[in-house]
ZAFIDREN-926867 format. One record per residue (C-alpha): residue number from 0; residue in one letter; x negated, y, z. Coordinates in steps of 0.2 Angstrom, whole numbers. Last residue first. Example, Ala and Ser with C-alpha at 12.3 -4.5 7.8 and 13.67 -1.06 7.14 Angstrom:
+-----+------+-------+-------+-------+
! pos ! code !    xx !    yy !    zz !
+-----+------+-------+-------+-------+
!   1 !    S !   -68 !    -5 !    36 !
!   0 !    A !   -62 !   -22 !    39 !
+-----+------+-------+-------+-------+
//
This chain:
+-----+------+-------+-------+-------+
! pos ! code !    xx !    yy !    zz !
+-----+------+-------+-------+-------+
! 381 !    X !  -801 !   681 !   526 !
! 380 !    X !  -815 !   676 !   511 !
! 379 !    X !  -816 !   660 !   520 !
! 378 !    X !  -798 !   657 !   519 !
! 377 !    X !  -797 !   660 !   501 !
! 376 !    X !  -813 !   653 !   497 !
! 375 !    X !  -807 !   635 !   505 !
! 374 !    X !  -790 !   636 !   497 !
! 373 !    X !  -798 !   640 !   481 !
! 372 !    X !  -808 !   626 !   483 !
! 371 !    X !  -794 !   613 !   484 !
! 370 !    X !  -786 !   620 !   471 !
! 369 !    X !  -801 !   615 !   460 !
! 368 !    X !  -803 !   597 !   468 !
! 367 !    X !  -784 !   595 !   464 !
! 366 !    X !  -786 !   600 !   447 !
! 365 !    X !  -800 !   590 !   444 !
! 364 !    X !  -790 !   574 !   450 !
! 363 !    X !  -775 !   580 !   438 !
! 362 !    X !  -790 !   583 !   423 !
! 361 !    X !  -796 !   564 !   424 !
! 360 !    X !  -778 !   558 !   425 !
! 359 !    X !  -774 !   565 !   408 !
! 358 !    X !  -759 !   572 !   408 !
! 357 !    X !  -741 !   568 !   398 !
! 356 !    X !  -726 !   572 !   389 !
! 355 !    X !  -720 !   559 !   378 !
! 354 !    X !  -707 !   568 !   371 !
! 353 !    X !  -711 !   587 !   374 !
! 352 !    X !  -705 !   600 !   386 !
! 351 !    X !  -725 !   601 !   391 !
! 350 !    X !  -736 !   593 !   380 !
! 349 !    X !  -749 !   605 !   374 !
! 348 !    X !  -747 !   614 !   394 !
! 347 !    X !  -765 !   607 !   400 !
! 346 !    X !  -763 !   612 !   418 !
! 345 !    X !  -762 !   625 !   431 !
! 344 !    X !  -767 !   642 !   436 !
! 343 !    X !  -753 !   656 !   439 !
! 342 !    X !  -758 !   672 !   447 !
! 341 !    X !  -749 !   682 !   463 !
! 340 !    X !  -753 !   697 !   474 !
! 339 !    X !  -739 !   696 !   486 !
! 338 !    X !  -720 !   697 !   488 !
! 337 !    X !  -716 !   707 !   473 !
! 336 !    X !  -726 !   694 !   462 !
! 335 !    X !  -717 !   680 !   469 !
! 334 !    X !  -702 !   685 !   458 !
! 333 !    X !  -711 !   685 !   442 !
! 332 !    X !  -720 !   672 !   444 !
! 331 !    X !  -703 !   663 !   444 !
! 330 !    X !  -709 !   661 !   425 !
! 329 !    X !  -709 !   670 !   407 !
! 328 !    X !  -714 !   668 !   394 !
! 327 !    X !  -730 !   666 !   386 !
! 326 !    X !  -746 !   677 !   388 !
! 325 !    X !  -751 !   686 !   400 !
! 324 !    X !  -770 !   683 !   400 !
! 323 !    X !  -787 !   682 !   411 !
! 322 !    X !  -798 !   671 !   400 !
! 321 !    X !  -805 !   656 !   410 !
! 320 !    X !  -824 !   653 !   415 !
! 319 !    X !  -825 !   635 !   409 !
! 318 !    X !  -840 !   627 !   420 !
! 317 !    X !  -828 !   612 !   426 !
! 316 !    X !  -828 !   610 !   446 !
! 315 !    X !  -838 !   628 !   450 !
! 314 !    X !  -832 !   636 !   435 !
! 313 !    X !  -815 !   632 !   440 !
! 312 !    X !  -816 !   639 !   458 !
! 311 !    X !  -824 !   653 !   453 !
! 310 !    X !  -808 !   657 !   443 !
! 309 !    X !  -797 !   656 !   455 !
! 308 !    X !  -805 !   668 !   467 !
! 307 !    X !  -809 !   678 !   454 !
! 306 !    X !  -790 !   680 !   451 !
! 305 !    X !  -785 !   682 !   469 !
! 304 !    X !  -800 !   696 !   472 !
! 303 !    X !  -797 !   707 !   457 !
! 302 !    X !  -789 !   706 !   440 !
! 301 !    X !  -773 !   717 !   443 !
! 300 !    X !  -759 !   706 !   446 !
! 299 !    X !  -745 !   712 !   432 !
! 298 !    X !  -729 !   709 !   431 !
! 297 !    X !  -714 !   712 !   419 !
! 296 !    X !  -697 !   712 !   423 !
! 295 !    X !  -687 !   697 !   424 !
! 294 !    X !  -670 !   688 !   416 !
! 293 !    X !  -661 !   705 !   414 !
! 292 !    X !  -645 !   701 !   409 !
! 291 !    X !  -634 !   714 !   396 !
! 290 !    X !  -618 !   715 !   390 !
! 289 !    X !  -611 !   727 !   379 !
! 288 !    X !  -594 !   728 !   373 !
! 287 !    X !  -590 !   740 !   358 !
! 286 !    X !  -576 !   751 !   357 !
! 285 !    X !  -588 !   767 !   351 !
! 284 !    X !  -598 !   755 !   337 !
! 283 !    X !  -611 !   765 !   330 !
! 282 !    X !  -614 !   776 !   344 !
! 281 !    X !  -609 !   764 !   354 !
! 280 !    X !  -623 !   751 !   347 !
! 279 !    X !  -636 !   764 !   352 !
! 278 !    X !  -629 !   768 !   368 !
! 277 !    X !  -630 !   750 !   374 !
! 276 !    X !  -646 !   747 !   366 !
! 275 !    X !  -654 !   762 !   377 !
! 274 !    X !  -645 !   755 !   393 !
! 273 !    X !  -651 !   737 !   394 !
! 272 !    X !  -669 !   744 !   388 !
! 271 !    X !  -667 !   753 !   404 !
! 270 !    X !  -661 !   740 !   414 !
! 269 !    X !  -675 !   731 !   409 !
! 268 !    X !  -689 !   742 !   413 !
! 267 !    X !  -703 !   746 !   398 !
! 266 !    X !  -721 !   751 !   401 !
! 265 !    X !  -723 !   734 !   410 !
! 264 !    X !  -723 !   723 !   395 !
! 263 !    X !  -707 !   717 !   384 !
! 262 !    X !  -698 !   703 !   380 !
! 261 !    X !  -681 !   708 !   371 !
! 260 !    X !  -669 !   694 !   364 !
! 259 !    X !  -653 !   699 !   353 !
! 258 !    X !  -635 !   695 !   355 !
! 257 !    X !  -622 !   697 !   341 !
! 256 !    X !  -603 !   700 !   337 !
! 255 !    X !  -592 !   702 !   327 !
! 254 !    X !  -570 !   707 !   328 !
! 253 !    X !  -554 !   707 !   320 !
! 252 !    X !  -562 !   698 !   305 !
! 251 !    X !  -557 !   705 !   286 !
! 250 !    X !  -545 !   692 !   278 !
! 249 !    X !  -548 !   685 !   260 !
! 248 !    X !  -560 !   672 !   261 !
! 247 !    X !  -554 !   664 !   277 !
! 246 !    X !  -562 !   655 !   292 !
! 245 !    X !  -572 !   671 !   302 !
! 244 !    X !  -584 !   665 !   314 !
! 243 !    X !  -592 !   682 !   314 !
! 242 !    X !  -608 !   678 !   323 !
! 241 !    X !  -623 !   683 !   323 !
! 240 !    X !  -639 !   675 !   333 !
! 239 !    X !  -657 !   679 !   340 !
! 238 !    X !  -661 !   697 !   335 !
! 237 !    X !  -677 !   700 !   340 !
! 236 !    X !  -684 !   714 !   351 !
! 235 !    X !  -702 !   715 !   354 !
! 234 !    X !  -716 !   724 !   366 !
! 233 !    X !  -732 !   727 !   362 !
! 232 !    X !  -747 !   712 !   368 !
! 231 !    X !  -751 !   715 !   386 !
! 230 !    X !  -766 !   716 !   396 !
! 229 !    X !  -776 !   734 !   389 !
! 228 !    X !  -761 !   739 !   382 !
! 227 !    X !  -745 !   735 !   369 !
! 226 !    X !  -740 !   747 !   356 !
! 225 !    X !  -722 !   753 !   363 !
! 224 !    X !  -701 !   748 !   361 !
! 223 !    X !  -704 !   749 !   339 !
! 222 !    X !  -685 !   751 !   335 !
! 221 !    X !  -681 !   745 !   318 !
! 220 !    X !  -672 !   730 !   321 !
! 219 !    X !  -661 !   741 !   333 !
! 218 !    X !  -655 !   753 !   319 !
! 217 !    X !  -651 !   737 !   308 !
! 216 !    X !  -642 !   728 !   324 !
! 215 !    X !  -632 !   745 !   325 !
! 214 !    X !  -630 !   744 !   306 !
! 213 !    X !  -623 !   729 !   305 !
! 212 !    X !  -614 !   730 !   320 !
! 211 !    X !  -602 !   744 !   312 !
! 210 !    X !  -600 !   735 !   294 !
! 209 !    X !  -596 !   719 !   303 !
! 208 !    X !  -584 !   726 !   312 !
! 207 !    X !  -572 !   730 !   298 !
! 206 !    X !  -557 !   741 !   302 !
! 205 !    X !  -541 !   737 !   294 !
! 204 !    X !  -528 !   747 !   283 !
! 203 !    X !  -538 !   754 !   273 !
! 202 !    X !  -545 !   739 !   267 !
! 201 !    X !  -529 !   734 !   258 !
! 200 !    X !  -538 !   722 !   247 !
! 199 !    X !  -547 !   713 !   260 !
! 198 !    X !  -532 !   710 !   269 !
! 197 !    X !  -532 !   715 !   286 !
! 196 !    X !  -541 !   713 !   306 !
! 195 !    X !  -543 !   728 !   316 !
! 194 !    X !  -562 !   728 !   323 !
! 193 !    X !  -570 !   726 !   342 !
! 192 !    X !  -590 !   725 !   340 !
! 191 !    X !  -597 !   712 !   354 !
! 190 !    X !  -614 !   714 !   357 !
! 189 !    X !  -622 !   701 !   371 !
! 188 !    X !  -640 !   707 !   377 !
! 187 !    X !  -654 !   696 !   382 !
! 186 !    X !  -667 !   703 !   393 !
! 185 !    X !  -686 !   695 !   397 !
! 184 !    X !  -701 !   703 !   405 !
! 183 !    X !  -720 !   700 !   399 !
! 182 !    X !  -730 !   691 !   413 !
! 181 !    X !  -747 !   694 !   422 !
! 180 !    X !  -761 !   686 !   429 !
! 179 !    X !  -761 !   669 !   418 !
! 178 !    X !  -776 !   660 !   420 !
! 177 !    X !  -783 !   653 !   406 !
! 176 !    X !  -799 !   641 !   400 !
! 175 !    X !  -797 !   629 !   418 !
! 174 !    X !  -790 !   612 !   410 !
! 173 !    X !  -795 !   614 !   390 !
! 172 !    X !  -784 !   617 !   374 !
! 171 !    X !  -771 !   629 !   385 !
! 170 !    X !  -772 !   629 !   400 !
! 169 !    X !  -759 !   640 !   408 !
! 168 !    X !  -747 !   624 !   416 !
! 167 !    X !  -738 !   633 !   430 !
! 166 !    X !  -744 !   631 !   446 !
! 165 !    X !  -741 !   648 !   454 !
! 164 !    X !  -754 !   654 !   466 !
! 163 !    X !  -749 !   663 !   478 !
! 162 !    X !  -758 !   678 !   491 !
! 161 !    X !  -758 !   686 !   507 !
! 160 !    X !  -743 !   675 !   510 !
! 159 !    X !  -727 !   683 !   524 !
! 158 !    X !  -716 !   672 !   535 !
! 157 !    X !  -707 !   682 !   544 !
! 156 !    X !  -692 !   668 !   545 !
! 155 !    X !  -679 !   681 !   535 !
! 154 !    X !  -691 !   685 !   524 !
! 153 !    X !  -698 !   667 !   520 !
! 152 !    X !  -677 !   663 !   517 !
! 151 !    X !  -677 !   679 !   505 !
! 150 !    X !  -692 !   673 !   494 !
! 149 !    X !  -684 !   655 !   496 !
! 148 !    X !  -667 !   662 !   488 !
! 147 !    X !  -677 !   671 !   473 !
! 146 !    X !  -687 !   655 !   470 !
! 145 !    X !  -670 !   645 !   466 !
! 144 !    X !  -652 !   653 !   468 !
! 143 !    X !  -653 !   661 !   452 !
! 142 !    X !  -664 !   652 !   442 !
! 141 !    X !  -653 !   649 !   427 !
! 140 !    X !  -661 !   631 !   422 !
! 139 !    X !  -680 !   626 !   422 !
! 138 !    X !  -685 !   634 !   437 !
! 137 !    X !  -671 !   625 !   449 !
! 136 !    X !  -676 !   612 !   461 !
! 135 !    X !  -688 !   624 !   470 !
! 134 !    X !  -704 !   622 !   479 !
! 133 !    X !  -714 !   634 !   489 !
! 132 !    X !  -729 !   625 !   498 !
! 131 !    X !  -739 !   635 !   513 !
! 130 !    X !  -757 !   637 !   518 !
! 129 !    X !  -762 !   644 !   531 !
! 128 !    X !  -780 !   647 !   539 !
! 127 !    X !  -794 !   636 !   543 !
! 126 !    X !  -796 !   617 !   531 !
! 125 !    X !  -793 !   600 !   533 !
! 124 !    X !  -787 !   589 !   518 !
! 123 !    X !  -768 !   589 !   515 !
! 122 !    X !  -769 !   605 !   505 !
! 121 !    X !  -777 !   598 !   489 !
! 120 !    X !  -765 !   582 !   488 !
! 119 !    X !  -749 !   594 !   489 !
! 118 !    X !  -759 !   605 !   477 !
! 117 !    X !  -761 !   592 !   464 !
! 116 !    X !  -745 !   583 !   467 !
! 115 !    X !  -738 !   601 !   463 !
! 114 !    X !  -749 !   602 !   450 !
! 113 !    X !  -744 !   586 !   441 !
! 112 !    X !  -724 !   590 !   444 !
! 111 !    X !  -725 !   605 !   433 !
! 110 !    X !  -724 !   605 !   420 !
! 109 !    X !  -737 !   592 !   416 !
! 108 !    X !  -731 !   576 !   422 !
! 107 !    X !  -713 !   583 !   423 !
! 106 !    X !  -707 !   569 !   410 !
! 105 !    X !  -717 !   555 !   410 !
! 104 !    X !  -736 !   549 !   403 !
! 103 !    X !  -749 !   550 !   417 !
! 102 !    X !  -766 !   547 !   403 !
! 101 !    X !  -781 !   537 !   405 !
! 100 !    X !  -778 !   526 !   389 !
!  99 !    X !  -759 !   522 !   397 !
!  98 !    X !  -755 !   524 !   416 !
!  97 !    X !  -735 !   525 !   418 !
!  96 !    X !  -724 !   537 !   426 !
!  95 !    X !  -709 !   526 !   422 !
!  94 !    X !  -697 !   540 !   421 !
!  93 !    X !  -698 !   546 !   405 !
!  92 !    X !  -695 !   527 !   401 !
!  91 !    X !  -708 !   520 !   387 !
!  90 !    X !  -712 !   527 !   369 !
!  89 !    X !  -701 !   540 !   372 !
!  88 !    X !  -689 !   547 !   358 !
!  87 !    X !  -675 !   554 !   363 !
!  86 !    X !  -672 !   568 !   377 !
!  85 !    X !  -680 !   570 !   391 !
!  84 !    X !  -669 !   583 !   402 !
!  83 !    X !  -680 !   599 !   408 !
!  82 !    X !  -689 !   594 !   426 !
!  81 !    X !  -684 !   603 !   443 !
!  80 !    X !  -699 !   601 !   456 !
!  79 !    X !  -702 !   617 !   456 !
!  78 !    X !  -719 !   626 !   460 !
!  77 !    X !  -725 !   639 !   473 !
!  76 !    X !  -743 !   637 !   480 !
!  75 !    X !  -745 !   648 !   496 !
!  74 !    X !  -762 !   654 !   503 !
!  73 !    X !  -761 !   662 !   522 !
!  72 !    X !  -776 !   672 !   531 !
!  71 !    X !  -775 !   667 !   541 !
!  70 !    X !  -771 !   660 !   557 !
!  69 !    X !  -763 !   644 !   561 !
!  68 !    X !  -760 !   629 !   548 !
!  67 !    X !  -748 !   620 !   537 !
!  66 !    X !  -729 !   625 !   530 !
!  65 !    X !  -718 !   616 !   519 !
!  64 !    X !  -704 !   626 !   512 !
!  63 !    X !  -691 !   619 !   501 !
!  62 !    X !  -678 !   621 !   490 !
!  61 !    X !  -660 !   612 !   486 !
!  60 !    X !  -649 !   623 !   474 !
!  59 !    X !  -629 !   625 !   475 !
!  58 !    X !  -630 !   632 !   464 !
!  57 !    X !  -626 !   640 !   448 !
!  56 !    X !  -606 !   641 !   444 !
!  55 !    X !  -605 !   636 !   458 !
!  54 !    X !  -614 !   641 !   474 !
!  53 !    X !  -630 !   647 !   480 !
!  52 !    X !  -644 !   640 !   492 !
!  51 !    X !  -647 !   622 !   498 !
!  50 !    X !  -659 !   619 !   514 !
!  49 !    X !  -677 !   611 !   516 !
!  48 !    X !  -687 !   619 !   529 !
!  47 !    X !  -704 !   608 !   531 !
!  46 !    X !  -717 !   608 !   545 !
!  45 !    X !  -734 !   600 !   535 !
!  44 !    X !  -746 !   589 !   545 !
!  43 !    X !  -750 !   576 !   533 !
!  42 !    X !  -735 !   564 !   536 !
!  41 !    X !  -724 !   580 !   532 !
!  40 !    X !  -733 !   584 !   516 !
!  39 !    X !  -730 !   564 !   509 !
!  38 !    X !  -715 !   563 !   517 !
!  37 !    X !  -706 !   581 !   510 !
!  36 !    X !  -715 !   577 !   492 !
!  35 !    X !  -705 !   560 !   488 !
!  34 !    X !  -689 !   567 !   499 !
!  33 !    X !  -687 !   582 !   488 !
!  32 !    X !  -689 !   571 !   471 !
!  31 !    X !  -673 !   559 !   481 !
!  30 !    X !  -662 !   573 !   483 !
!  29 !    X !  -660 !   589 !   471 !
!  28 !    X !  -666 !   594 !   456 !
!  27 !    X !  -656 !   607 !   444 !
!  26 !    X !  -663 !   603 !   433 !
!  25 !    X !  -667 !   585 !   426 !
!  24 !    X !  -674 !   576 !   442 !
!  23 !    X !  -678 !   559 !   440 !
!  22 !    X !  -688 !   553 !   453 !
!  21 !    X !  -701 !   542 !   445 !
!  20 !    X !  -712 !   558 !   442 !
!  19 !    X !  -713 !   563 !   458 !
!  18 !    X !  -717 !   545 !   463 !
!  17 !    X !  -731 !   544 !   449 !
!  16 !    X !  -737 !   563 !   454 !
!  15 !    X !  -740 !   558 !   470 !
!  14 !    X !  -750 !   542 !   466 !
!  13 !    X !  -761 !   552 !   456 !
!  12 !    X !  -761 !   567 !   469 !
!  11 !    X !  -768 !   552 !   483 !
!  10 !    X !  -765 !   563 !   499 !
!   9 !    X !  -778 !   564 !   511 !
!   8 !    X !  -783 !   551 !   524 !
!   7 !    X !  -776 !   543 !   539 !
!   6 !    X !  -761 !   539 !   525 !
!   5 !    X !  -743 !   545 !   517 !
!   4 !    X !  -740 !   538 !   500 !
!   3 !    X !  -729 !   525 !   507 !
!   2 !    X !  -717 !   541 !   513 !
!   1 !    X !  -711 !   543 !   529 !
!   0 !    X !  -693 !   554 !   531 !
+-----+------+-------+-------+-------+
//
C-alpha cells in the first residue's frame, strides 16, 4: 500500500508521526496505523511481514516486520503502534496530530508513536548493513500475543539482530539524559482465603477468613525480597487491593481476598517469588487459592558496546551524555532482551499517558538525526 508520505528522498518523521498519530489506535491496534508505517517503510525499500497472532480472550494481534539491507551486521528497532485510550479533557482531538507553539500534540506522540516515526525516518536514508522495524499493536494492553509472537515469527524466518534498540520514552527532563539498559520484573498474585460463613455471636461456629489473610498479607508486608545492586534499586512487594465485599454487619464473610504487586531485580525469579508467597499464605491459610502471573522478569544489558553506541550518538547531536538506568516499569524490553543485547533510548516521557500528550518537534527531528547515527556506528562498528 503507497503512502503520500512516501518520496525520492527520506521519510519526513514529522509528517509520519501526524499520520501515525491521526490513526486512532487504542490498544490493541490494528488496520489503518499498520497501513500508515507499512507504505511509508515499503516506498523506501523495506519488505514487510504483517500477520495476526493469538486469539480471544487476547488476540487476535496485528504485528509487523519490516526489513532493509544485506549483510551486517543487523540493528532492529522494536516499538508498538498501540496507543492507551485518551480520555477527557483534550484541548483539541487526540487524534488531530496538531502543530501548536512547536509542539506535536495527540495521543501516541510521545509513547511511542514519535520514535517509531523517528526510526522509520532515520532508517529510510542509505546506510551498509541491516536494519529491521519490529512493531506491535499491543504493548499497552496484555501483551500476550504482541512482541513475544514477532520474537517467535523472527525465529521461525531465521532472522536474528545483533542488537535492538527499544523506543520507549527514557528521557526524562531532557531528550538524550537516560538510557534505559535494564528493567525490574513484574508479578501480581491473586489471594483468595476460603472461610465458613456465621453469626458474629456464634463465632464458633464460622471460620473467619479475614483473620487468616490478615496475617498472611502482615507476614508478606514484612518481607524484605533483597537490598538492591550496583543497577537496580531493592526489590518491593505492595499490597494493591483487599477485598471482603461483605454487605452485613452481623454476618462473618464465607471468604477474602487480596492481590499484591511485586517488582523485583535480577536477584529474584518470578516463579520463585510466585511460590514463596504461596507457601506462606498456606501456611496461614491451608485452603487458600493462589494465583500468580509473571508479567517479566528482570533484565539487564551490561553497559558495553550497544549502550555506548547510543550514547555517542547523543553527545554527538545534543552534548547530554545520558545516565545509564533501570528505572520505571516495565516494557516488551524485556522479551527482546533474550533475543539480543538490547537498550531503550527515546523521548521526553513528562507526558506520556497524559491529556494533551505531546513532543516538541525540535526534539522528534533530533531523535531521528540520533538514531540515524547509531545505525551508522552500528554498522561500521561491524
Amino acid at each position: 500500500m503507497s503512502s503520500p508520505l512516501g518520496d525520492p528522498g527520506v521519510i519526513d518523521p514529522v509528517a509520519l508521526a501526524q499520520a501515525l498519530i491521526a490513526a486512532d489506535s487504542v490498544t490493541p491496534a490494528s488496520g489503518a496505523v499498520f497501513d500508515v508505517i507499512e507504505g511509508a517503510l515499503i516506498d523506501h525499500g523495506f519488505a514487510t511481514d504483517r500477520f495476526f497472532a493469538g486469539s480471544a480472550p487476547d488476540g487476535p494481534v496485528e504485528n509487523m516486520l519490516a526489513v532493509r539491507g544485506s549483510g551486517g551486521p543487523h540493528l532492529a528497532f522494536a516499538g508498538h503502534l498501540d496507543v492507551v485510550p485518551p480520555g477527557d479533557g483534550w484541548s483539541a482531538s487526540p487524534w488531530s496530530a496538531e502543530i501548536r507553539g512547536g509542539l506535536l500534540y495527540g495521543r501516541g506522540a510521545v509513547d511511542m508513536k514519535g520514535a517509531v516515526a523517528a526510526f522509520a525516518a532515520a532508517a529510510s536514508a542509505p546506510f551498509d548493513g541491516v536494519v529491521s522495524l519490529i512493531l506491535t499493536g499491543d504493548e499497552e494492553g496484555p501483551a500476550t500475543h504482541g512482541t513475544r509472537a514477532l520474537i517467535d515469527r523472527m525465529t521461525d524466518i531465521g532472522l536474528a539482530p545483533d542488537c535492538c534498540v527499544v523506543g520507549e520514552p527514557t528521557s526524562a527532563a531532557r531528550l538524550g539524559d537516560t538510557i534505559k539498559i535494564g528493567r525490574r520484573g513484574s508479578v501480581n498474585i491473586w489471594i483468595d482465603v476460603p472461610g465458613r460463613q456465621g453469626h458474629v455471636a456464634y463465632p464458633h461456629l464460622a471460620d473467619n477468613p479475614i483473620r487468616h489473610l490478615v496475617a498472611a498479607l502482615s507476614e508478606i508486608d514484612g518481607i524484605v525480597l533483597d537490598h538492591g545492586n550496583a543497577w537496580f534499586q531493592a526489590s518491593n512487594i505492595e499490597i494493591t487491593d483487599l477485598t471482603v465485599g461483605n454487605p452485613a454487619s452481623n454476618v462473618i464473610p464465607g471468604h477474602a481476598a487480596a492481590r499484591i504487586s511485586i517488582r523485583f531485580n535480577d536477584e529474584q525469579q518470578g516463579d520463585a517469588l510466585v511460590a514463596r508467597i504461596t507457601a506462606l499464605v498456606q501456611r496461614h491459610a491451608p485452603g487458600a487459592t493462589v494465583v500468580g502471573k509473571v508479567s517479566g522478569e528482570a533484565f539487564l544489558t551490561q553497559p558495553g558496546t550497544l549502550s555506548t553506541l547510543v550514547a555517542d550518538g547523543i553527545v554527538a547531536r545534543t552534548g547530554i551524555v545520558p545516565d545509564l538506568s533501570t528505572t520505571g516499569g516495565t516494557s516488551d524490553a524485556r522479551f527482546l532482551s533474550k533475543l539480543c543485547p538490547t537498550v531503550e533510548f527515546g523521548l521526553v516521557n513528562a507526558t506520556m499517558h497524559q491529556v494533551d500528550e505531546a513532543v516538541a518537534v525540535d526534539d522528534l527531528r533530533a531523535l531521528t538525526d540520533i538514531y540515524a547515527d547509531v545505525i551508522r556506528r552500528a554498522h561500521a562498528a561491524g
